[in-house]
C-alpha positions as CSV (number, residue, x, y, z in Angstrom):
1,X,-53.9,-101.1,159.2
2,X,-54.1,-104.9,158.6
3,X,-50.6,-105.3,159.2
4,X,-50.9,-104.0,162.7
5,X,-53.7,-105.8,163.6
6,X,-51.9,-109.5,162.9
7,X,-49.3,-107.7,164.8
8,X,-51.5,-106.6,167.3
9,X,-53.1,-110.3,167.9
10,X,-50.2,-112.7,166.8
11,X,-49.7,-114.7,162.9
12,X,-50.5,-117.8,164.6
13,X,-54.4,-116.1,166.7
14,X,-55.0,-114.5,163.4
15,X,-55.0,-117.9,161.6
16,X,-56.8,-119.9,164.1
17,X,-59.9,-116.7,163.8
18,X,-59.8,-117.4,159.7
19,X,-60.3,-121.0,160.5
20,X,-63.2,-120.3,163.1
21,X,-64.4,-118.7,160.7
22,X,-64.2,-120.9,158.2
23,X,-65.7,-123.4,159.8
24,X,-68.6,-121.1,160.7
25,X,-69.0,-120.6,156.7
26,X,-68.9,-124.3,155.5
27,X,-71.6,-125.3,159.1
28,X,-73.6,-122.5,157.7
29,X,-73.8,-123.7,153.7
30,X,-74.1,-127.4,155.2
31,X,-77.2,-126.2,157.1
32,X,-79.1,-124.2,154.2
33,X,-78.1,-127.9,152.2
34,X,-80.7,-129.4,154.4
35,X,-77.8,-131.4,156.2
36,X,-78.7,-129.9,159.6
37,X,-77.1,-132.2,162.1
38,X,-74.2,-132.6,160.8
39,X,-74.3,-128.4,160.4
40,X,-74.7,-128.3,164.1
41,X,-71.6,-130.6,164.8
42,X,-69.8,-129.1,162.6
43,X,-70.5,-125.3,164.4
44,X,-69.6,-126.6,167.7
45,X,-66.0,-126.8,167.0
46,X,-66.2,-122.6,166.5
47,X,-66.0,-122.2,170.3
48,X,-64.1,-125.2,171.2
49,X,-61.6,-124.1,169.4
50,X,-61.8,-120.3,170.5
51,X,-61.9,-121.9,173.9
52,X,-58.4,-123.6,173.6
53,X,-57.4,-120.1,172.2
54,X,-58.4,-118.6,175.4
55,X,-57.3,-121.0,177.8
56,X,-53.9,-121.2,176.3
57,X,-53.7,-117.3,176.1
58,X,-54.4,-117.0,179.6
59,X,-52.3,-120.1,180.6
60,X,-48.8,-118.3,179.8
């Protein structure tokens, strides 16, 4: 089942969602740390990069 799904979407899409969601993990722990602006930053670069995702997807 996991297998087909990285099939499904691609090695190099399934990488780029762990790091989205990475980066939605670490802005998340940055924020409950009281570092709130920097949390917010941080978060932003979630859907700019799901954004590049798309526009390259579509692009080909």
């Amino acid at each position: 089942m996991f297998k087909r799904f990285i099939e499904k979407i691609g090695i190099m899409n399934f990488i780029m969602i762990l790091v989205v969601l990475s980066i939605i993990i670490v802005s998340e722990m940055m924020f409950l740390n009281g570092k709130k602006l920097e949390a917010i930053f941080i978060a932003l670069w979630a859907p700019t990069i799901l954004g590049f995702m798309n526009y390259f997807k579509h692009k080909e």
